[in-house]
N, C-alpha and C positions, 0 to 999 in steps of 0.2 A: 167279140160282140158283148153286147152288156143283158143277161139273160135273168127272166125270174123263173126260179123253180118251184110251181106249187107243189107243197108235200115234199120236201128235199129234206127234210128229216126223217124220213122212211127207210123201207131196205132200197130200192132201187133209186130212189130218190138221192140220198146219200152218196150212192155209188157214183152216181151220174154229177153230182157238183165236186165230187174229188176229182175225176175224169175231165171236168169243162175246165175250174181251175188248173189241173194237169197241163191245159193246153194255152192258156194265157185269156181266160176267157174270166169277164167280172162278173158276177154271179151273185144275183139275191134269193134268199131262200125264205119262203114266203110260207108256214103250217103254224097249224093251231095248238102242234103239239098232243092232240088228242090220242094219238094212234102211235106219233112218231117220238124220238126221243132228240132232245139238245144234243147228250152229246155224239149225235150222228152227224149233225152237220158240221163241216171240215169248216175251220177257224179262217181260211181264206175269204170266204162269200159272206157278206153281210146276211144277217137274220132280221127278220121279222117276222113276228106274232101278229096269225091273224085268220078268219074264218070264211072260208068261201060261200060259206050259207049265208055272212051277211054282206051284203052286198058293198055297202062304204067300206068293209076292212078291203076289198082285192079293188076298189076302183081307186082310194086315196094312195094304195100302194102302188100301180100303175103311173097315178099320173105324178106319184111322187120320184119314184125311178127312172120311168121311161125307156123302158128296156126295148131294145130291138125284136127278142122274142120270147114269150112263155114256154120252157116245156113244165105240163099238168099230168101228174103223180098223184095228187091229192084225189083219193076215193077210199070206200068199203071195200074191201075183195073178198071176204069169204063169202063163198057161195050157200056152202049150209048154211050159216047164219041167214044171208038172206032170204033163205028159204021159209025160215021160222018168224021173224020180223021186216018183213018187205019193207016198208015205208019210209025208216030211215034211208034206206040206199037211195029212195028217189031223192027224197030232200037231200041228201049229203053231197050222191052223185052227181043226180042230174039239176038239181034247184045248184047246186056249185058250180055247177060247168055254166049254166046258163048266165050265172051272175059274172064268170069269167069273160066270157064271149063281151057283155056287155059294156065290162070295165073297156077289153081290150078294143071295142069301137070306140068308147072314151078320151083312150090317153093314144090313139092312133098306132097303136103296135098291128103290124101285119104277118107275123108269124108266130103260128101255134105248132107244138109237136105235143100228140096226146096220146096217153100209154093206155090203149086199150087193151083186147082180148080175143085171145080164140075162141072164148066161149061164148061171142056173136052168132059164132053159126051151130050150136049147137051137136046135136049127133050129124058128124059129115057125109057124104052120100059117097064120098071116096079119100082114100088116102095115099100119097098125101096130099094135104090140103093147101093149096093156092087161093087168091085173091079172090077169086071168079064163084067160088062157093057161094050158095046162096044164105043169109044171116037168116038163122029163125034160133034165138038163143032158146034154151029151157030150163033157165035160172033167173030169179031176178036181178042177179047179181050184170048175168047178161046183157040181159033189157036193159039194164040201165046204162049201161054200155052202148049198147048199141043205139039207145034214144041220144047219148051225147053226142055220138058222131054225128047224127041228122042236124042236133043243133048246129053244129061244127060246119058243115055243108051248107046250111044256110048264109050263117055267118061270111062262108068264102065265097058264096055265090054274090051275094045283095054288099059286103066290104068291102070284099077285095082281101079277106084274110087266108095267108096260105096255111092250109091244115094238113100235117100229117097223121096218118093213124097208124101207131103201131100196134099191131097183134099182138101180143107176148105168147107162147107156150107156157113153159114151166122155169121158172125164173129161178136159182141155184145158185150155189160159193159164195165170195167172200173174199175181198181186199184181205191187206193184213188190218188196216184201221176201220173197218166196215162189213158187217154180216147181218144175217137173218135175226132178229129178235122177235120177233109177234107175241102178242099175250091175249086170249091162247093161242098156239101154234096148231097149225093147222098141216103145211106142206112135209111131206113126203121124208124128204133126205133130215130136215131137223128134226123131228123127230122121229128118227131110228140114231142116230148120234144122242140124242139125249138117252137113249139106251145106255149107248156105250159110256155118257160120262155117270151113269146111274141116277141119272134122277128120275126114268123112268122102268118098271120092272120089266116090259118087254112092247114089243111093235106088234099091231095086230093089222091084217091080210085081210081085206073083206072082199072074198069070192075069190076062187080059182079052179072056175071052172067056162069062164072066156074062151072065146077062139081064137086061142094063140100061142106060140111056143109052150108054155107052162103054163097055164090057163089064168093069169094074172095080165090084168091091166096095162097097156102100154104107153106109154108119154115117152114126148120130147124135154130134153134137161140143156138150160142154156146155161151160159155162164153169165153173172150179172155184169163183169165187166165187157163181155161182148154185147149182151144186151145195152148197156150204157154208151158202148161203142156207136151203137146203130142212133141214138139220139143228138149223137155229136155230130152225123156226118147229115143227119135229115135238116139241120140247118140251113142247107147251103141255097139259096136262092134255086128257084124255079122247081124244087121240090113240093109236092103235093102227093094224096090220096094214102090209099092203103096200103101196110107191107105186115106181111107173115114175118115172124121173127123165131126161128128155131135152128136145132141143127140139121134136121130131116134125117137122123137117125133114133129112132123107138128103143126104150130097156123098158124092160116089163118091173115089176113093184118087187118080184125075187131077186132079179138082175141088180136092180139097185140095192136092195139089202144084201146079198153078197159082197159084192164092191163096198160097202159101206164094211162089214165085215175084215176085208181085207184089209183096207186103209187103217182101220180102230186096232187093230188086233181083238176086237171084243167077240166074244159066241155072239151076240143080239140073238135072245129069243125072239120068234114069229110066234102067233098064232093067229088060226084061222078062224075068220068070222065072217055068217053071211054076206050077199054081195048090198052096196048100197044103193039106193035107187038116187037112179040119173049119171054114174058112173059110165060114160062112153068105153066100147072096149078099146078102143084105141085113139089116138090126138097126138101126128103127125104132121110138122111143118113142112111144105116146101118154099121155100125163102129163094126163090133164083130171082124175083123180083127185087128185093132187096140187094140180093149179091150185083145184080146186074144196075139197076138205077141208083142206089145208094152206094156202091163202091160199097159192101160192106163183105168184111172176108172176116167170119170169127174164127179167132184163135186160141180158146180153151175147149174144143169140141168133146174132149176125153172126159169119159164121165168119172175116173181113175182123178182127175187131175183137180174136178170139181170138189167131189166129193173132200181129196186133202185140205182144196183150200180153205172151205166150212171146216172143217174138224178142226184146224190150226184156229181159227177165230173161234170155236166153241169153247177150243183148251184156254187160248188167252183170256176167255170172256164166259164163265161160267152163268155169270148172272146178268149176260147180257148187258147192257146199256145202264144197266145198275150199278156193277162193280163201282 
């Protein structure tokens, strides 16, 4: 298929057009560069420069392609940040997506795969968490998520566009030619590694006193090439709606910084710091939706396994997408 990837110079963005390319698939990579870096996108897939805020860069690019399908990568995801400056997220996210949707009635493209979030449904009423949860995000970061989907649902209502939504949990590892770079970094596992390569003096713990094994916070850790996986196979005709994307196995924020420990050979100092507000005590996937309608079986589930594959790209790639 001939596919454009908004944001495909990102971290999963990236992953996913090595992965389509992998499979013989042509692939245009369509970001503004703002967030993402050039040399993330794999030299196979043509690039173009361009803004989903404005509306003629993703409509001339559509009808100048004509791709069979969009997957859309292109957003803000920190949460705190949104917390602190809400406005750009709607303009970026949702005033993006919306200019997407409208290209794609445009240039008559019928399939979209859109990288959402678990943090639609905010604190979950049970774990783990399935489709059927009811969305009341409580981030902006969220909401603007979750207002894209709605756009998205229109769109396949009143088009005829099929839209998937993928969930994410906690997105993790690393190709050998493709890793985590954010500035700033915000997720978890990269920074307790920049521990260990010392650019950082130590990882700090906010709260442990949760209810749970070791009174630390629990997440789901996927691999990005399983996650990337699950975008390859959501193409397939007659695919629609929502899917949770995780392993449905929880490690608490100790759990991973041991593991990380182990893999580095480093001490990585902790310290403890109050808990954060809006911290869930736990955000667990259940993915049998997935596993069951998308044929999707991930296969880096070991968080031993993850963990190497980021450390191996932090060694080769100190400064990131800079070197």
């Amino acid at each position: 298929m001939k596919i454009l990837v908004a944001g495909g110079a990102g971290y999963i963005g990236s992953v996913t057009t090595q992965m389509l390319c992998d499979a013989g698939h042509d692939v245009v990579v369509f970001d503004n560069l703002e967030r993402g870096h050039q040399p993330a996108v794999d030299p196979r897939a043509k690039f173009m420069q361009g803004d989903l805020r404005y509306k003629e860069d993703i409509k001339s690019a559509l009808l100048a392609e004509r791709p069979e399908a969009v997957i859309h990568f292109a957003a803000y995801i920190e949460v705190g940040e949104s917390m602190v400056d809400p406005m750009p997220f709607f303009e970026n996210n949702v005033s993006g997506s919306l200019n997407l949707m409208t290209a794609m009635v445009a240039s008559g493209c019928k399939k979209l795969i859109f990288s959402s979030t678990c943090a639609t449904y905010g604190t979950p009423d049970r774990i783990p968490m399935d489709e059927t949860l009811p969305q009341k995000p409580e981030s902006v970061y969220g909401e603007s998520k979750l207002l894209c989907e709605k756009i998205f649902q229109w769109g396949e209502k009143i088009h005829g566009i099929e839209c998937v939504f993928l969930r994410y949990f906690n997105a993790c590892g690393a190709t050998e030619q493709y890793g985590e770079a954010h500035n700033p970094e915000s997720h978890l596992i990269p920074l307790v590694l920049q521990v260990a390569q010392g650019t950082r003096e130590k990882i700090f713990i906010f709260g442990e006193d949760y209810e749970t094994r070791d009174g630390t916070c629990v997440r789901d850790y996927i691999h990005i090439k399983d996650l990337a996986q699950a975008h390859i196979l959501a193409l397939k005709p007659g695919i629609a709606g929502a899917f949770n994307l995780g392993n449905g196995d929880g490690y608490t924020v100790k759990e991973v910084i041991d593991v990380c420990r182990k893999v580095t050979g480093h001490a990585i100092p902790a310290e403890m710091q109050p808990r954060r507000a809006g911290d869930c005590t736990a955000l667990v996937a259940d993915a049998t939706k997935a596993k069951t309608v998308l044929g999707w079986d991930p296969q880096h589930a070991d968080l031993s396994e993850i963990v190497e594959s980021a450390w191996n790209w932090h060694r080769a790639h100190p400064n990131g997408y800079e070197d």
